[in-house]
TORKOL-4160 file (C-alpha; in steps of 0.2 Angstrom, whole numbers, padded with zeros to 4 digits, m for minus):
385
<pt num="1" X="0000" Y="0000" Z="0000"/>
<pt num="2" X="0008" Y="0016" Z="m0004"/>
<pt num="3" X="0008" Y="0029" Z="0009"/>
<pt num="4" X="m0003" Y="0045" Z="0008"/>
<pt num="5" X="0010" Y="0057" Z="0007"/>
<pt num="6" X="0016" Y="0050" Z="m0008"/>
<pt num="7" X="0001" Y="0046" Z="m0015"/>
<pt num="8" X="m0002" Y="0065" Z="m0013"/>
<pt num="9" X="0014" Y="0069" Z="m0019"/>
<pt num="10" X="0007" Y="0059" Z="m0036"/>
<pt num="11" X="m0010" Y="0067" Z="m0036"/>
<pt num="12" X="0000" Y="0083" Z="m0034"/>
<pt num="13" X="0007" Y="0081" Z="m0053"/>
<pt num="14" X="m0010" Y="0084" Z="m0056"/>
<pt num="15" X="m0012" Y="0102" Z="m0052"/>
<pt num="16" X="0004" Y="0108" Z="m0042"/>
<pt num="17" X="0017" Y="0103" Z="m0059"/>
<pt num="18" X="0005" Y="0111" Z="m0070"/>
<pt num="19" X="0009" Y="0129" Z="m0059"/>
<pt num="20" X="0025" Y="0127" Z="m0062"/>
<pt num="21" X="0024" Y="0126" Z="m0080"/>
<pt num="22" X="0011" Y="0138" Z="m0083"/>
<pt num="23" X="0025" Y="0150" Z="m0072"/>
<pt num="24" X="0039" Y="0146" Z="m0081"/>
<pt num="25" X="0039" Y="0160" Z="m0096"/>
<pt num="26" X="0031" Y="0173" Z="m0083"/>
<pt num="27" X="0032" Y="0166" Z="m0066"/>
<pt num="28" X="0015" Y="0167" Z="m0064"/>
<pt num="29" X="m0003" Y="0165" Z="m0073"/>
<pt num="30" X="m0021" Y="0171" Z="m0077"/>
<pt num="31" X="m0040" Y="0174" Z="m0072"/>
<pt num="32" X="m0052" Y="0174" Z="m0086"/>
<pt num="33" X="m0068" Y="0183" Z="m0081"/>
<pt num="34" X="m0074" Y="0179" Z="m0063"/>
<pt num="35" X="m0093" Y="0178" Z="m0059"/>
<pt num="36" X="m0101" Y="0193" Z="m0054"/>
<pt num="37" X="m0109" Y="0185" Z="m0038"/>
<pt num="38" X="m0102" Y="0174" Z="m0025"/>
<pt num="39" X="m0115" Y="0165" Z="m0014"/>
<pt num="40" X="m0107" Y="0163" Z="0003"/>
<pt num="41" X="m0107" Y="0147" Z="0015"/>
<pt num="42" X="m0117" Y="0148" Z="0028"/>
<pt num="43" X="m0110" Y="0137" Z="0043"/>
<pt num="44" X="m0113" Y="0119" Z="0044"/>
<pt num="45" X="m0109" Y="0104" Z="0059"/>
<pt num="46" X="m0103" Y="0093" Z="0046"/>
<pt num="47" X="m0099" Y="0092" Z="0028"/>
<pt num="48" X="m0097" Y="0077" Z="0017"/>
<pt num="49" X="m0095" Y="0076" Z="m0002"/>
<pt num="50" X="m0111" Y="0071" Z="m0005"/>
<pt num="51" X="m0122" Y="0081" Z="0006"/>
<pt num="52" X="m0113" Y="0099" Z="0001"/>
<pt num="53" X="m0128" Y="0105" Z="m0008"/>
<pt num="54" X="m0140" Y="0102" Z="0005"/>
<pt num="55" X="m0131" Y="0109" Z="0021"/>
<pt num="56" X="m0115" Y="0120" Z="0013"/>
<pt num="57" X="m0099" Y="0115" Z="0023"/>
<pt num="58" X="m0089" Y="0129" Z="0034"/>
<pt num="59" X="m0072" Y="0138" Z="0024"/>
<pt num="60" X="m0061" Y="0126" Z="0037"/>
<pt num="61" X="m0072" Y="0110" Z="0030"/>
<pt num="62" X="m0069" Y="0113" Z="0013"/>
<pt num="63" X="m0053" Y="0117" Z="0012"/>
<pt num="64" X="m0049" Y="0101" Z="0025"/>
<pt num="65" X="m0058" Y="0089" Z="0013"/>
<pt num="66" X="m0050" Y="0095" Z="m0001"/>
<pt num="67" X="m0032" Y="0091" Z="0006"/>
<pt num="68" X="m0038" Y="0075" Z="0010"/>
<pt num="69" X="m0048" Y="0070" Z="m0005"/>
<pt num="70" X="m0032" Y="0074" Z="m0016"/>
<pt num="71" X="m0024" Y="0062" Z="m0003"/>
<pt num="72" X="m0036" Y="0047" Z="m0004"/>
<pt num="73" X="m0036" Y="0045" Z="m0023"/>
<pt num="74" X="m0029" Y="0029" Z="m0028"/>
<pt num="75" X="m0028" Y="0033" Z="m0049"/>
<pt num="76" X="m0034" Y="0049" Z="m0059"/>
<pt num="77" X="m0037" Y="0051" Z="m0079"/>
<pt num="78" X="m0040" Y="0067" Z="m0086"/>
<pt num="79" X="m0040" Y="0079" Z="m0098"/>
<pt num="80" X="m0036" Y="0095" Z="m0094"/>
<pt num="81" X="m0031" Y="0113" Z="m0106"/>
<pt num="82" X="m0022" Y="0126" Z="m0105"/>
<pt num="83" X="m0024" Y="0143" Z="m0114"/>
<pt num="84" X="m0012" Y="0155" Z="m0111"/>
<pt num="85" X="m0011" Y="0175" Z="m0115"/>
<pt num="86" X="0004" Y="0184" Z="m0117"/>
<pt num="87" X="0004" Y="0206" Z="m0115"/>
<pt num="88" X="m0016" Y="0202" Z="m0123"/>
<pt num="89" X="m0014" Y="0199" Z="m0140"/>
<pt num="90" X="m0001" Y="0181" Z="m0142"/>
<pt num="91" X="m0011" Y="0167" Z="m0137"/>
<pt num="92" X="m0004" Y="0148" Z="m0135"/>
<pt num="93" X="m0014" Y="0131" Z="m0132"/>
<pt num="94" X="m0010" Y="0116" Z="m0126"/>
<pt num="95" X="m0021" Y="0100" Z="m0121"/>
<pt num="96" X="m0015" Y="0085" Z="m0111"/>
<pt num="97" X="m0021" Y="0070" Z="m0106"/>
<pt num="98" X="m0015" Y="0062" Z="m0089"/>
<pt num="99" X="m0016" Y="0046" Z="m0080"/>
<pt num="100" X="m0009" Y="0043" Z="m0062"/>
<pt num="101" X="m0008" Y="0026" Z="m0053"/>
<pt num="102" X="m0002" Y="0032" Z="m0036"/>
<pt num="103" X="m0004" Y="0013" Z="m0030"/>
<pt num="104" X="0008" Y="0009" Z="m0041"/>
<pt num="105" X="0019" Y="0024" Z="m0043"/>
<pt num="106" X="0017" Y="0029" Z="m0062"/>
<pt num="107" X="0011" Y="0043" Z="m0071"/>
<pt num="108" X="0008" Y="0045" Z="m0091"/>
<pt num="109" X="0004" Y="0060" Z="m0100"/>
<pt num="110" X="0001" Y="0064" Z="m0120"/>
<pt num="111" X="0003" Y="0084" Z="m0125"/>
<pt num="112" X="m0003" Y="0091" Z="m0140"/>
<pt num="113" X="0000" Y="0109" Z="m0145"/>
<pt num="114" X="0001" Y="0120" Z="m0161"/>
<pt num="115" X="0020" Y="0116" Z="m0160"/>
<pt num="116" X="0023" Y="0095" Z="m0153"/>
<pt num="117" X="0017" Y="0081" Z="m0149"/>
<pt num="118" X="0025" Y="0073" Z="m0136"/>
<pt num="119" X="0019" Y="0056" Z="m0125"/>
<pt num="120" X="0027" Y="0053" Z="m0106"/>
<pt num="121" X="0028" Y="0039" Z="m0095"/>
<pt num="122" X="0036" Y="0040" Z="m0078"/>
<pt num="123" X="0037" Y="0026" Z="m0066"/>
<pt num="124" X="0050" Y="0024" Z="m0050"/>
<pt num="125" X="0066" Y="0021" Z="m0061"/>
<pt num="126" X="0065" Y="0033" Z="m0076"/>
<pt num="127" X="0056" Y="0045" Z="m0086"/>
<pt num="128" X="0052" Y="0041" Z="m0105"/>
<pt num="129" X="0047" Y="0056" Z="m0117"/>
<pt num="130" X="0045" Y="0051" Z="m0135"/>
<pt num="131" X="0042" Y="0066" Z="m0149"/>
<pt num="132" X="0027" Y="0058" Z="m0160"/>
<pt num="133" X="0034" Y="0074" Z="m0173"/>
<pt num="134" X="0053" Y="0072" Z="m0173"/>
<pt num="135" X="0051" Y="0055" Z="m0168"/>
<pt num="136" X="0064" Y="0054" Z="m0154"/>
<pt num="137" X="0068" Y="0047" Z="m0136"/>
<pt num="138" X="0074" Y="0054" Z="m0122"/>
<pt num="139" X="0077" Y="0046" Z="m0105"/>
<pt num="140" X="0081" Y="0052" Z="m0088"/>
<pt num="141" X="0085" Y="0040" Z="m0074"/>
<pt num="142" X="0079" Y="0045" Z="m0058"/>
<pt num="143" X="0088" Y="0045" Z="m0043"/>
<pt num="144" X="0086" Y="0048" Z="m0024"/>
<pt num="145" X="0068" Y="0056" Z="m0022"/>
<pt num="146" X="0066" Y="0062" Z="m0039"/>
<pt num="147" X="0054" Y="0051" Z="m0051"/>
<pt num="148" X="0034" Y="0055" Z="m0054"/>
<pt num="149" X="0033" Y="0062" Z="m0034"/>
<pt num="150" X="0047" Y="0076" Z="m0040"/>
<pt num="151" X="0032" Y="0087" Z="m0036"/>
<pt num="152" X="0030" Y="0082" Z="m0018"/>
<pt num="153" X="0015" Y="0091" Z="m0010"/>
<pt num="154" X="0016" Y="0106" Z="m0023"/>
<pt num="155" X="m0001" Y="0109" Z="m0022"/>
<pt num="156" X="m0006" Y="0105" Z="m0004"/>
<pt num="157" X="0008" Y="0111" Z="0007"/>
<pt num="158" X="0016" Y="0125" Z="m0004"/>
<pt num="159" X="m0001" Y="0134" Z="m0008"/>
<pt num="160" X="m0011" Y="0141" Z="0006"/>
<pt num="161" X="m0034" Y="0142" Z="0003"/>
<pt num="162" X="m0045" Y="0151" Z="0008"/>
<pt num="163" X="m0064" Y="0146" Z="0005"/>
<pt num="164" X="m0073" Y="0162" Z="m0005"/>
<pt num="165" X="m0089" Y="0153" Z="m0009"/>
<pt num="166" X="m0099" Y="0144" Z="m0018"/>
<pt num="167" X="m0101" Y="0144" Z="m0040"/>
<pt num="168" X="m0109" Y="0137" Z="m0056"/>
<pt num="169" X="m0098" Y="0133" Z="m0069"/>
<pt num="170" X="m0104" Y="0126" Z="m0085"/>
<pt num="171" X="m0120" Y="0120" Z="m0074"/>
<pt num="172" X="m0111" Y="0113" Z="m0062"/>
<pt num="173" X="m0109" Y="0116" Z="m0043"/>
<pt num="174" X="m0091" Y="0121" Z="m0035"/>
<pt num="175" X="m0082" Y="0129" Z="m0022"/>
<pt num="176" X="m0072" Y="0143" Z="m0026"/>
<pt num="177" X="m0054" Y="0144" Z="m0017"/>
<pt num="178" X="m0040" Y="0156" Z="m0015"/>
<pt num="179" X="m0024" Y="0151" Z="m0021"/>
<pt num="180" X="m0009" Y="0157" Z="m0011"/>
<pt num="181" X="0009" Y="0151" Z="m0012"/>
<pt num="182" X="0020" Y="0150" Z="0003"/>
<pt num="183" X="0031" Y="0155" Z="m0003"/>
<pt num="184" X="0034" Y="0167" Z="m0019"/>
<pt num="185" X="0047" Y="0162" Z="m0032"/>
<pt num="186" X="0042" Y="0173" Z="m0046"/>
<pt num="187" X="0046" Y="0191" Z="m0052"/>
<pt num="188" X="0028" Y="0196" Z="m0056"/>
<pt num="189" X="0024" Y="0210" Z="m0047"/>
<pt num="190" X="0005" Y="0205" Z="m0042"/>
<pt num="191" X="m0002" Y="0188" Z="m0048"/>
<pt num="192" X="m0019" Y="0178" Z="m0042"/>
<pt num="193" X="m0022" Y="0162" Z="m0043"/>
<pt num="194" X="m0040" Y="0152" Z="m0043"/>
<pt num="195" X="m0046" Y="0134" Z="m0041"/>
<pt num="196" X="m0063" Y="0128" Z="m0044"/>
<pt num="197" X="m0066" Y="0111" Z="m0035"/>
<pt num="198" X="m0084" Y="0100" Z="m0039"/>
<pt num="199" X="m0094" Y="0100" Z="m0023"/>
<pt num="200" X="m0098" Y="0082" Z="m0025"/>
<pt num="201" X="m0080" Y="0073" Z="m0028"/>
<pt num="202" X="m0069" Y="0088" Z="m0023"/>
<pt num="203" X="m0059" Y="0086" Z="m0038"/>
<pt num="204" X="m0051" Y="0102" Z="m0047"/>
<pt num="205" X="m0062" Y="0106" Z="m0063"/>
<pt num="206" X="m0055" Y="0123" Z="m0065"/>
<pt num="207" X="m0040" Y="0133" Z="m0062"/>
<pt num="208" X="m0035" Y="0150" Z="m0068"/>
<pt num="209" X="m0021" Y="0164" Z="m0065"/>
<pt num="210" X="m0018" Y="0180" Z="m0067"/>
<pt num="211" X="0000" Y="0191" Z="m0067"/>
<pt num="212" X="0010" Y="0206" Z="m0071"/>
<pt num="213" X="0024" Y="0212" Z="m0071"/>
<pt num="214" X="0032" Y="0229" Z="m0076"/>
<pt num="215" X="0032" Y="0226" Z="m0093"/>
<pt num="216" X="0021" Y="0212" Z="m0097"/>
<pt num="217" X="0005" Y="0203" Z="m0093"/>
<pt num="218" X="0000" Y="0184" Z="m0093"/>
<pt num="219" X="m0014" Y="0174" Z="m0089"/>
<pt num="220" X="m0019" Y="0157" Z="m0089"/>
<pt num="221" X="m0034" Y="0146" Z="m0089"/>
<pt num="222" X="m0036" Y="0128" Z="m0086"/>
<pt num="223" X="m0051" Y="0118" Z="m0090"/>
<pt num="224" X="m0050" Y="0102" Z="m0081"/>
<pt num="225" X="m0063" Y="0087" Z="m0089"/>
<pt num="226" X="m0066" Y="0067" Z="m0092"/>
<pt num="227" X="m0061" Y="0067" Z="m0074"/>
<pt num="228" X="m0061" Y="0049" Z="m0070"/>
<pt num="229" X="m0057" Y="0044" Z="m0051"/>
<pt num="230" X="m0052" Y="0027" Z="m0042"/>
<pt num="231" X="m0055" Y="0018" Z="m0057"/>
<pt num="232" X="m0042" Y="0004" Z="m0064"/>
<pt num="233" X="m0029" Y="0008" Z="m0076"/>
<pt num="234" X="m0024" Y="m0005" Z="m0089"/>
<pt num="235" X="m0004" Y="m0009" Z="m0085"/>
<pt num="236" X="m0001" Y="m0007" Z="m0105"/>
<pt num="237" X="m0007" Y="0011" Z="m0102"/>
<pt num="238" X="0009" Y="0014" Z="m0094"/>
<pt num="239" X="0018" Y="0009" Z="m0110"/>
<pt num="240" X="0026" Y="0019" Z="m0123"/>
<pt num="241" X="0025" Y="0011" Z="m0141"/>
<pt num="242" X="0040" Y="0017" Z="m0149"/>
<pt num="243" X="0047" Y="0016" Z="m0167"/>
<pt num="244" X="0062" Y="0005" Z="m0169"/>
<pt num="245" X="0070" Y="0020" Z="m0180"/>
<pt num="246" X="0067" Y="0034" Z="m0168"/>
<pt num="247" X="0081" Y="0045" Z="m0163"/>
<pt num="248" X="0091" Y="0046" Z="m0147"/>
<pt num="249" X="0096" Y="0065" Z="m0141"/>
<pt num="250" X="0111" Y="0067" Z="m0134"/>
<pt num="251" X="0108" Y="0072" Z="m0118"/>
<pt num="252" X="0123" Y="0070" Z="m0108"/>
<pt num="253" X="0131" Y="0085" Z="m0098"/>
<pt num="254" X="0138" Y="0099" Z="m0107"/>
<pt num="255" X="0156" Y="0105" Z="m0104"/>
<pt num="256" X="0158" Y="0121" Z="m0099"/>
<pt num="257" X="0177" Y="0129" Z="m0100"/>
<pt num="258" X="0181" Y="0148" Z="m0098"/>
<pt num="259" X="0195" Y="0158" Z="m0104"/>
<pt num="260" X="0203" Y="0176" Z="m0098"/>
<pt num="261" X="0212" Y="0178" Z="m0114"/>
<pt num="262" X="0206" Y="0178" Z="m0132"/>
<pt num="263" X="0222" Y="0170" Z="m0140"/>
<pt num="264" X="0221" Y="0156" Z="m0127"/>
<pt num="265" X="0203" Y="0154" Z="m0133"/>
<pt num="266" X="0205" Y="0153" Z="m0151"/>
<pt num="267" X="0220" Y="0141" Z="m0149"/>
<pt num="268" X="0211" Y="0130" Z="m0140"/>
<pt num="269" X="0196" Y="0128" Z="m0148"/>
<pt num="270" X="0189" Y="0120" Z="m0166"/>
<pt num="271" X="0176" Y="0134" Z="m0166"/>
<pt num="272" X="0180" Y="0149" Z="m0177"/>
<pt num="273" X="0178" Y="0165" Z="m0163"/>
<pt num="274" X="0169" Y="0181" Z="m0167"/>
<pt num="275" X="0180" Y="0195" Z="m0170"/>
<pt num="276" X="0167" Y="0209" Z="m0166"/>
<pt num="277" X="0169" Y="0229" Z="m0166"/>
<pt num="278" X="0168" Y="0231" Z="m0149"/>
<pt num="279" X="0161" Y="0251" Z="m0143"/>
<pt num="280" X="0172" Y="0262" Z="m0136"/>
<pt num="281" X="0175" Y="0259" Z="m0118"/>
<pt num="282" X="0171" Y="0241" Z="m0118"/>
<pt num="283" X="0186" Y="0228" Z="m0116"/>
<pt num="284" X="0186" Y="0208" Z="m0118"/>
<pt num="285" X="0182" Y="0200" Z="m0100"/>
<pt num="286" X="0181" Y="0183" Z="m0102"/>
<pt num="287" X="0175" Y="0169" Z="m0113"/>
<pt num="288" X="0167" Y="0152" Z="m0112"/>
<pt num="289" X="0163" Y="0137" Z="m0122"/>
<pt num="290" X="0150" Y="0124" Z="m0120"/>
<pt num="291" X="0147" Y="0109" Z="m0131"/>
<pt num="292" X="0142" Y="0092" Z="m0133"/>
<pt num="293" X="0139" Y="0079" Z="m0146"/>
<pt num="294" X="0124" Y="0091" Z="m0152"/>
<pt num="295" X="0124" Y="0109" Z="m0146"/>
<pt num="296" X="0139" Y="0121" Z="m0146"/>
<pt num="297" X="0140" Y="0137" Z="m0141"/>
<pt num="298" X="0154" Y="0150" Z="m0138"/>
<pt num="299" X="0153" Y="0167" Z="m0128"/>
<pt num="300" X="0164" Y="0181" Z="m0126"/>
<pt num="301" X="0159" Y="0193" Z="m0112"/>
<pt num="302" X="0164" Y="0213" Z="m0114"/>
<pt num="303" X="0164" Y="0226" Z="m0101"/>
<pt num="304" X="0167" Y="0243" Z="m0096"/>
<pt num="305" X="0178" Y="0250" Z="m0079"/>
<pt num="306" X="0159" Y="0259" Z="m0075"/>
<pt num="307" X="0154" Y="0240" Z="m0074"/>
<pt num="308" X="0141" Y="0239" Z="m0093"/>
<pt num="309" X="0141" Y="0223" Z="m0100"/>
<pt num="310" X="0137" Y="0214" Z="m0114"/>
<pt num="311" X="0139" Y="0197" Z="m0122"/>
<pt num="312" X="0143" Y="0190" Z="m0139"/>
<pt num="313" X="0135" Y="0172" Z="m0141"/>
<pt num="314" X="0136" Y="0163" Z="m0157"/>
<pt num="315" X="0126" Y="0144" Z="m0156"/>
<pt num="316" X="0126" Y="0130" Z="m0168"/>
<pt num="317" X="0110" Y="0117" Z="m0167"/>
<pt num="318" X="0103" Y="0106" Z="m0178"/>
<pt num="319" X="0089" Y="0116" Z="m0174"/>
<pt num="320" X="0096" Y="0135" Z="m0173"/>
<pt num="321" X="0076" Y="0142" Z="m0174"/>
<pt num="322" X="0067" Y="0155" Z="m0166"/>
<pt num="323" X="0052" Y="0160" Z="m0176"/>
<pt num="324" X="0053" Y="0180" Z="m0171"/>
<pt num="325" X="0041" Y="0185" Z="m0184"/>
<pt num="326" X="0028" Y="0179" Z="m0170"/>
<pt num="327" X="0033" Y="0188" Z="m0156"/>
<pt num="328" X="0026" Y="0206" Z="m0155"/>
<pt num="329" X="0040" Y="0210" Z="m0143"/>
<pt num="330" X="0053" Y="0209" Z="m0157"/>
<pt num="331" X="0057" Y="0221" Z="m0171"/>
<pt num="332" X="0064" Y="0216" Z="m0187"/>
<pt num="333" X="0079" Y="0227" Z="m0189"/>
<pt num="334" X="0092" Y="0227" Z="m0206"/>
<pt num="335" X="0109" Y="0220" Z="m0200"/>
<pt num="336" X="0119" Y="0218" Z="m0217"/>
<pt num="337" X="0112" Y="0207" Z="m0227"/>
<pt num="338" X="0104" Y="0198" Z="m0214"/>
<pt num="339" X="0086" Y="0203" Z="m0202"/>
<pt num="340" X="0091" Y="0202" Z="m0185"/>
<pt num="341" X="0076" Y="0203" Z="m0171"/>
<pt num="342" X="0079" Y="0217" Z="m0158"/>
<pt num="343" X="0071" Y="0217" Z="m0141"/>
<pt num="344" X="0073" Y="0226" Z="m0125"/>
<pt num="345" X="0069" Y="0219" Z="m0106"/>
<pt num="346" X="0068" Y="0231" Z="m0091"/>
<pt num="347" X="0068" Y="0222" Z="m0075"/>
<pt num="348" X="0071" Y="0232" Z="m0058"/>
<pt num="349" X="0073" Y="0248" Z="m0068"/>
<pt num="350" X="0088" Y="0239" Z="m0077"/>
<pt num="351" X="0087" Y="0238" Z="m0096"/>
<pt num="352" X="0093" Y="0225" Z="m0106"/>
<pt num="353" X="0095" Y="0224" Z="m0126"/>
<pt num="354" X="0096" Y="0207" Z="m0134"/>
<pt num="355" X="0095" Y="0205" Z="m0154"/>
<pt num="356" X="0098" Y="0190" Z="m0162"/>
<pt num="357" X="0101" Y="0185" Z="m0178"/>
<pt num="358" X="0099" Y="0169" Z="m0189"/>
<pt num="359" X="0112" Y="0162" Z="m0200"/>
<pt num="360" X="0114" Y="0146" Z="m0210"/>
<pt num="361" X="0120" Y="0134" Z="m0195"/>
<pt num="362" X="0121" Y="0147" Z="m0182"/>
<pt num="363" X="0113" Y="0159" Z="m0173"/>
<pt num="364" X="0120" Y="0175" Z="m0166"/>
<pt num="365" X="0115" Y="0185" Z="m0151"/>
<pt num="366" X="0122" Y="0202" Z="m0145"/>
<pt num="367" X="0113" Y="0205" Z="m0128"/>
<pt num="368" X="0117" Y="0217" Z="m0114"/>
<pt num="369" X="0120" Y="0235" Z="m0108"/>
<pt num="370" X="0120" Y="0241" Z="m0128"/>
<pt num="371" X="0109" Y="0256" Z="m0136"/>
<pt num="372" X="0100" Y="0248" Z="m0153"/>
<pt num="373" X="0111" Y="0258" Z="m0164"/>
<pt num="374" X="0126" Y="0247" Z="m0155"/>
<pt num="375" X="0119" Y="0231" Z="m0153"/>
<pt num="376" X="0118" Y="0233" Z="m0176"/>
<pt num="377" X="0135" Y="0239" Z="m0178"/>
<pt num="378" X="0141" Y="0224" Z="m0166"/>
<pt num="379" X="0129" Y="0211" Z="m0176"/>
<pt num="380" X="0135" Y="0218" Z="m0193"/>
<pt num="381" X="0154" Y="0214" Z="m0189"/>
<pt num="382" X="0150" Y="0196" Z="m0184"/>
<pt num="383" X="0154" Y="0184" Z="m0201"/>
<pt num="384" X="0137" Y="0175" Z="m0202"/>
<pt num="385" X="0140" Y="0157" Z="m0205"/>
């Protein structure tokens, strides 16, 4: 029998990774529209899941058999989508499907977006992602207390609730909760989260989040559905079927080496080294080289005796991409024969250029302390391969 921490650490994948990845480009997410009445509870002696409609629960009651719902759930499958809303006008969707075996330590999830289509199982051992698209394999081993319960009480010990009433959504009952983290590891300056839980089962069936920060603003909402609970999970669902041809990233460590000097650098390395007109006052600092069987990239650091800074990166990928056409926060900019994308990013009243531009096989990127006129005059010295 497995315990009920770790049976909630599993359930906790549900709802508690899903923040983090919905906080990983903004550190934070969105409220859609919120209902213009709240019915509040009115106090109760008992509550139970199945008699909440007749005599509503107090806030303690909810909030208590919610934490121990999420830690009584033997196996979960679900469907749940996420649509996302960057500075209002760049929008992004992706739907998964999820089934967790907490009695068995084992979690699968299938992703589908605009952009991959990806399938995950995880178990005690190891981690298996295959890439339906680029039909590839990667594997991670797990170690320690990592595994599916990397997650460990995300959502019931590092969120705090507070019980704000009671809801219809799509015609159906639920308690409305306030979402707090313990603890706040993001740079949005205000963010708020929800989550809608069925009065009946006490199951998440919507989550939503809302942040900004000084120059952007993000939201999320999450529509959780085809919510199946305690029900048994076939053992081949837990499977991956994968192609005898598909491709194995290289995945291991990338070496990192630094350099103070710049002829110590280009004689130790394969890679030809920028050579870029650097703006007055600036001076070579140091440079670093990272690589692996797949991915190289080279940086040389630059900086002033006032202490401005900026970088020279170049990278070569299989995959060197970055569709910049998309992003609003970009401008196409002329740098020789080439279009380079030009961005600036203010973050405690610090601002910080970055422009990058596509080559062939590699892809360039002039970021720092630079004015727009110098980031261009550094990118058009750079020999585009």
């Amino acid at each position: 029998m497995v315990p009920d921490s770790l049976r909630t650490a599993l359930i906790a994948v549900t709802l508690g990774s899903l923040l983090v990845l919905s906080s990983v480009a903004t550190g934070a997410g969105a409220v859609s529209s919120q209902p213009t009445t709240v019915e509040q509870p009115t106090q109760a002696t008992q509550s139970t899941a199945t008699d909440a409609a007749d005599s509503p629960p107090t806030d303690g009651e909810v909030v208590e058999t919610f934490t121990d719902r999420m830690a009584s759930l033997d196996t979960v499958v679900m469907t749940y989508e996420m649509n996302m809303t960057f500075d209002s006008d760049r929008t992004s969707s992706v739907e998964n499907r999820l089934w967790i075996d907490a009695e068995n330590d084992r979690v699968r999830t299938e992703t589908n977006s605009e952009r991959m289509e990806t399938i995950t199982v995880s178990n005690e051992s190891e981690t298996v992602t295959y890439d339906v698209e680029n039909n590839q394999v990667s594997r991670f081993d797990h170690t320690g207390e990592t595994g599916p319960q990397t997650s460990i009480d995300q959502l019931i010990t590092e969120n705090e609730f507070a019980y704000e009433g009671q809801e219809t959504i799509d015609g159906e009952a639920t308690y409305r909760l306030d979402m707090t983290p313990t603890e706040s590891n993001t740079m949005a300056d205000s963010a708020d989260t929800t989550l809608w839980i069925d009065t009946d089962t006490y199951f998440p069936t919507k989550l939503t989040r809302d942040a900004s920060g000084e120059n952007y603003e993000y939201e999320m909402v999450m529509d959780i559905r085809n919510v199946s609970l305690n029900e048994p999970i076939a053992d081949d669902r837990f499977t991956i079927d994968i192609p005898a041809d598909a491709d194995t990233p290289d995945n291991s460590p990338l070496d990192r080496t630094t350099y103070d000097s710049l002829s110590e650098l280009r004689a130790d390395t394969t890679q030809s080294v920028p050579s870029p007109a650097v703006p007055e006052g600036y001076h070579f600092a140091e440079g670093s080289v990272i690589e692996n069987t797949d991915f190289s990239m080279l940086s040389l650091q630059y900086v002033t005796d006032g202490d401005d800074v900026f970088h020279v990166t170049k990278r070569h990928h299989s995959a060197t991409g970055g569709n910049y056409d998309e992003l609003d926060r970009y401008e196409a900019v002329e740098v020789g024969d080439h279009t380079g994308y030009y961005a600036e990013f203010e973050f405690e009243g610090t601002t910080t250029s970055v422009l990058n531009v596509n080559c062939d096989s590699t892809k360039y990127s002039v970021s720092g302390d630079l004015s727009k006129e110098e980031s261009i005059e550094v990118a058009e010295s750079l020999t585009c391969e």
